[in-house]
N, C-alpha and C positions, 0 to 999 in steps of 0.2 A: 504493500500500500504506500509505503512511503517514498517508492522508486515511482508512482506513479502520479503522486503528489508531486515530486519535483517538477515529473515534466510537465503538467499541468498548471503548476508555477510557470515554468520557463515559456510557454505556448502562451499562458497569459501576457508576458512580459511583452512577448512578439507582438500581439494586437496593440501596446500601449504604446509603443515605440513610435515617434513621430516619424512620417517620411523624411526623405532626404528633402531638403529643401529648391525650389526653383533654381534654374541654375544654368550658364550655359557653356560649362566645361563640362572636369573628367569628374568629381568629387562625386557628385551623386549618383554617377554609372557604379563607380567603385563601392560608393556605401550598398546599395541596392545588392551587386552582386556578392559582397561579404555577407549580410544578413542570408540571402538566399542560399547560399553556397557555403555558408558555416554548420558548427555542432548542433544549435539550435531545430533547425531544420533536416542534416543527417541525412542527404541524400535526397526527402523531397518521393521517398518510393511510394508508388500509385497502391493505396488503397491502406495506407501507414497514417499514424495519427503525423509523424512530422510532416505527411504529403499533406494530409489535413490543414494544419496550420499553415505551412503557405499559402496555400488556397484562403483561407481567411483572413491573412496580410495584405493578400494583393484583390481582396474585396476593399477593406480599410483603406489602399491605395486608389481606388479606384473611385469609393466616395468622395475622398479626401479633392481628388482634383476635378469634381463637379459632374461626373457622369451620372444618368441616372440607372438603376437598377435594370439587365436587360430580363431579367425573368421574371413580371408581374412586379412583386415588390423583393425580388432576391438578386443577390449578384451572385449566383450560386446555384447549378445544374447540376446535380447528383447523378451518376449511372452506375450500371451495376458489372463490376468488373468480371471478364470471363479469363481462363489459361493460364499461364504460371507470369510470374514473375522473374527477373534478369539471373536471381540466384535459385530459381526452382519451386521458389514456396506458392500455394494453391492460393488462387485470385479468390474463387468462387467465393460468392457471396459478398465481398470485399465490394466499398464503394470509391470510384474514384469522384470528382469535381471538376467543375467547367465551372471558370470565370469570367463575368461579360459583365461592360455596362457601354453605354449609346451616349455617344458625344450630339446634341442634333443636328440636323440640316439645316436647309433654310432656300427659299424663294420654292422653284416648280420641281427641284430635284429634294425636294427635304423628305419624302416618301420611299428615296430612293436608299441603299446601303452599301458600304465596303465597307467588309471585313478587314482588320489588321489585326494580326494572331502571334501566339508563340506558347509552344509549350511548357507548361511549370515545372513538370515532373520529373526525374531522373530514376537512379539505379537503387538508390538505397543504399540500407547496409552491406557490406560485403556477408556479415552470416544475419539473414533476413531475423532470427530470433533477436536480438537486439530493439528491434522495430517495436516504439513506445515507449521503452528503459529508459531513456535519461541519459543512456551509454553512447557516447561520442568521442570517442578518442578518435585526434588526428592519424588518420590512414585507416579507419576501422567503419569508414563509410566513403559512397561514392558522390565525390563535394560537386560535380555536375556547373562549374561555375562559366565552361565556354557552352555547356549541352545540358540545360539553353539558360540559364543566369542570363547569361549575355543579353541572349531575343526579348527576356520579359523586361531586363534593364533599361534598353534601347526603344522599347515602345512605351512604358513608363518615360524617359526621359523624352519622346515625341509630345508625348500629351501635355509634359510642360512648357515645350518651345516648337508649337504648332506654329508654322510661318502666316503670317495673314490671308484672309480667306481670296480668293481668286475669283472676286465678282459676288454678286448678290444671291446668284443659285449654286447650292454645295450638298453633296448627299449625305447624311448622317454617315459617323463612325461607329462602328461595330465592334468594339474589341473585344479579341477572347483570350485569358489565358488556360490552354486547354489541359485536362490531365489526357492521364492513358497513352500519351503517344509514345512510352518507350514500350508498352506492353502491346503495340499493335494499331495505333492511331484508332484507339478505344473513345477516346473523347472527342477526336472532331467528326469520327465514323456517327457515336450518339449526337452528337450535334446537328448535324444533315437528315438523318431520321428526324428529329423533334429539334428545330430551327428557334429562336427566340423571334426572329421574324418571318413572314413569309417567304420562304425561299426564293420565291421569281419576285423578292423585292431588290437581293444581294445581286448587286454588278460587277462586284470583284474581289478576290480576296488579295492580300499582301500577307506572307507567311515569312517570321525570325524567326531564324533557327541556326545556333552556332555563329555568331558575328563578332564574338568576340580575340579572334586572331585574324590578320590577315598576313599573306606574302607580299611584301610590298604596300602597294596601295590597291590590289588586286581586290574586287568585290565580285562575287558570283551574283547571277542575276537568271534565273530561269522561268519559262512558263511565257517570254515576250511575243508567242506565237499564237495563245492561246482570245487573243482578241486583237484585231487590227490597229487599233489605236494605244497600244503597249510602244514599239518601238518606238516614235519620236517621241514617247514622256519620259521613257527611263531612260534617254540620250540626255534630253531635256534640261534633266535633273542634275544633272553631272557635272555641277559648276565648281565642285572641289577639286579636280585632276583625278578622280582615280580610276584604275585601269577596270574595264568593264570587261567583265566574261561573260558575255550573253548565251543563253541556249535557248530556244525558239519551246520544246515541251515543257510541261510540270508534272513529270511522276515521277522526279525523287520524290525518296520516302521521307516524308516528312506531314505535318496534317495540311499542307494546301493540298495533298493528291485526292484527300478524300470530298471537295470541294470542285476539281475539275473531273474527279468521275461524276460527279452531281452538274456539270456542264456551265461549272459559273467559271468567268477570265479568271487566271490566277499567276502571281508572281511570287517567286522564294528568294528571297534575302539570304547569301552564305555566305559565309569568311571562309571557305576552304576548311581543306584538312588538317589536323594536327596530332603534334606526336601523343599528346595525353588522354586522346579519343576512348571512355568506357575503362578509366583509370582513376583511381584514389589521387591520381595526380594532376586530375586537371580542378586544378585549384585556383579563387581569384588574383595571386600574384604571378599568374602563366599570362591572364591575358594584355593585352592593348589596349588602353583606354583613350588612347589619345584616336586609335584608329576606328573606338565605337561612337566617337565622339562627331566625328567626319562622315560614317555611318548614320545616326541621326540626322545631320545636315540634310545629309541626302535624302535619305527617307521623308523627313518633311515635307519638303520641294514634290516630290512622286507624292507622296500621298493627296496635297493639297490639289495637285494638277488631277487625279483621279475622280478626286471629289466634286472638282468644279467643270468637267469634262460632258459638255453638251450630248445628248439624243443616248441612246442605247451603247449596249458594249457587248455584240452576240458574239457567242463563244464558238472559236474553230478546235476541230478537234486536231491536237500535233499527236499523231501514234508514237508509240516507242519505236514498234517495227512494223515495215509493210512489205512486203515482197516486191519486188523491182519492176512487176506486171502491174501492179495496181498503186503506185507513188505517184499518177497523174490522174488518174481515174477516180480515186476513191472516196464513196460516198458519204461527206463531211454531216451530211442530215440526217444521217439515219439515226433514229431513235430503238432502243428497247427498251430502255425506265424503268434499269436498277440498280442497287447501291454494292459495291462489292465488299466483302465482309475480309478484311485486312486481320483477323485475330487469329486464324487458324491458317496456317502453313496445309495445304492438301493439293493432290492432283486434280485441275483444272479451275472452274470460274466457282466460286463459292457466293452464295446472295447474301447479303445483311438486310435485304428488305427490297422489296419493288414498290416503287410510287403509284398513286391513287390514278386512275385512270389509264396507266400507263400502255403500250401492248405489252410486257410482259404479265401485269397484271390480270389484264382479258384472256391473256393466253391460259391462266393457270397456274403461273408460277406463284412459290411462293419463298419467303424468308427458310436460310438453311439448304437450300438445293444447291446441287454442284451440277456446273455444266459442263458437260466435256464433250458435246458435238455442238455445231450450231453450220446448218444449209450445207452438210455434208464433210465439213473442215474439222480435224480435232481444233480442243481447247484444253489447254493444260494452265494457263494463268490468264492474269489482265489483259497481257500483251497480246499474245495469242486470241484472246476472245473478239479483243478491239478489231486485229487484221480481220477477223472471220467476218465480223459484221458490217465494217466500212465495203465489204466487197457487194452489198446489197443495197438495194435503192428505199428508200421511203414509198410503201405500199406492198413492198414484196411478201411472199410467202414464205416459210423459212418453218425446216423442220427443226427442234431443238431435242438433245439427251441432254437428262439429267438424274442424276441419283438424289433419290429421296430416301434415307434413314434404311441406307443397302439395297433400295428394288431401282431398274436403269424405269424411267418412265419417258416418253416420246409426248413431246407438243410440238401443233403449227401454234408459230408469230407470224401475227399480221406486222410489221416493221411498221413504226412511224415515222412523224417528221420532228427533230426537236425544235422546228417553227413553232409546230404546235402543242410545244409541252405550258407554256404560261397561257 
């Protein structure tokens, strides 16, 4: 009891703790990510009371600097954790957290939204029993302070030095900091099922994750293919020198993918790789603060220019892969309308759920099926599923296999158009 009292103490301590103050250096990147990435918190692992208390810090944080609550009256979306955790220990039943609150719009786009995201959660303890104890000793948990400290730092640090708004019509900001994304992009997967706003209200997401190292002035930038008016903003924006690695898709893994399999534009923020990557040693005096600091810059500029960005933002689809016969051809409209469930590693396309209306829906499918044929093509993953289906037009017929709970079952999809999914 008394072990459990402490940390009860020390979790209370965390909600008391005033934020870092406005600012337009490095200081309150650094504070932000010491508190996240210290003993206090212990990793930050999904479905742990230290995961807990982050998540209720960065609710505090998000009061703190005027948003309003995105969930009714909660800054705070529970789900319910599925699969193991990074050291083996059983989710089930475990809850993780999603944190959001809504900056608003204004003029004829203030109905409208972009998302700006980053993961809260990390690895934990190295021996998952620890989780709750009060037990932190340096190197006896994983400090997660570049994966993602960093992301949640850098977009905290936007909300206090939003660059002025860019005309009179601006679409609300949506922020989330997600749990679940080291156990499987569990929270921005629950998020896209059950949205704080309308789905076809979100015209883009922006996804931190890891930005707290870079090589150089090197910043990663992917997903700029995924809506036509992405390249001249994130050129745009660039008014610091640093060197742009652009990649035209968004399925790194990270929680924008589960936003552009939901068919919204989407951009991922990366600092690159680093040597302390899912180590007790990536800890806050590994990273660059002077380089998240130039990161923010930037991100403001992108974000504001997103925000205040005239008429629609329809979503092209960039494959991972496409066969060499169909890279000119291939059917960017085609609709099937379902969510792919990222928590279970299995041979072929697994559902986390099909949308209301959708053809998969009419078809029969349901949450849980695995697809492994679709109009005659195997399907072993995303990738694979995606080629199968861009090779068919909006209105086609389209036989599907899928396994239901061990029996193979056969549906026709009528294909749709995702014109017509809002």
């Amino acid at each position: 009891m008394r072990t459990w009292a402490c940390f009860l103490i020390s979790a209370l301590t965390i909600l008391l703790l005033p934020p870092p103050a406005a600012r337009a250096d490095e200081a309150g990147l650094r504070a932000t990510v010491e508190l996240l990435a210290g003993p206090r918190m212990a990793g930050r692992g999904s479905g742990t009371p230290e995961g807990r208390a982050a998540a209720d810090y960065l609710a505090q944080r998000l009061a703190t600097a005027g948003l309003r609550p995105a969930f009714a009256d909660s800054y705070q979306q529970e789900f319910l954790l599925r699969g193991q955790g990074w050291t083996g220990e059983d989710l089930t039943g475990k809850r993780g957290v999603n944190v959001a609150g809504i900056l608003p719009g204004a003029g004829r786009l203030a109905d409208r939204y972009v998302v700006v995201g980053a993961h809260h959660d990390h690895l934990g303890h190295l021996d998952a029993s620890l989780a709750g104890t009060g037990s932190a000793l340096p190197g006896s948990f994983y400090a997660g302070a570049n994966d993602n400290a960093s992301g949640v730092a850098v977009v905290l640090d936007l909300l206090d030095n939003l660059p002025p708004p860019q005309g009179p019509d601006r679409r609300a900001l949506l922020v989330v900091f997600f749990g679940g994304e080291e156990v499987g992009l569990q929270g921005s997967g629950h998020f896209i099922r059950e949205p704080a706003v309308p789905l076809s209200a979100i015209d883009a997401m922006i996804n931190f994750d890891t930005v707290g190292q870079m090589q150089g002035r090197k910043l990663y930038v992917s997903g700029i293919g995924t809506t036509a008016a992405f390249p001249p903003l994130v050129r745009a924006a660039n008014t610091a020198g640093l060197e742009l690695s652009l990649a035209q898709g968004g399925w790194s893994g990270s929680d924008h993918m589960a936003f552009n399999t939901a068919e919204v534009p989407v951009l991922f923020i990366f600092g690159g790789p680093y040597p302390q990557y899912n180590t007790p040693e990536d800890t806050p005096e590994t990273l660059d603060y002077g380089a998240m600091n130039l990161i923010v810059d930037y991100a403001g500029r992108l974000v504001q220019s997103v925000r205040a960005l005239p008429g629609d933002l329809p979503w092209v689809m960039v494959a991972r892969k496409l066969r060499p016969e169909m890279g000119a051809g291939a059917n960017r409209d085609t609709w099937f309308g379902s969510l792919p469930d990222f928590t279970e590693e299995v041979e072929g396309y697994q559902l986390a759920g099909v949308f209301d209306g959708s053809p998969a829906q009419k078809a029969g499918l349901l949450k849980g099926d695995v697809l492994v044929r679709l109009g005659g093509q195997p399907v072993t993953d995303l990738a694979s599923f995606t080629t199968a289906l861009r090779a068919h037009a909006p209105g086609d017929l389209v036989e599907v296999t899928v396994l239901r709970r061990g029996r193979s079952l056969n549906f026709t999809v009528v294909l749709g158009n995702r014109k017509d999914r809002r």
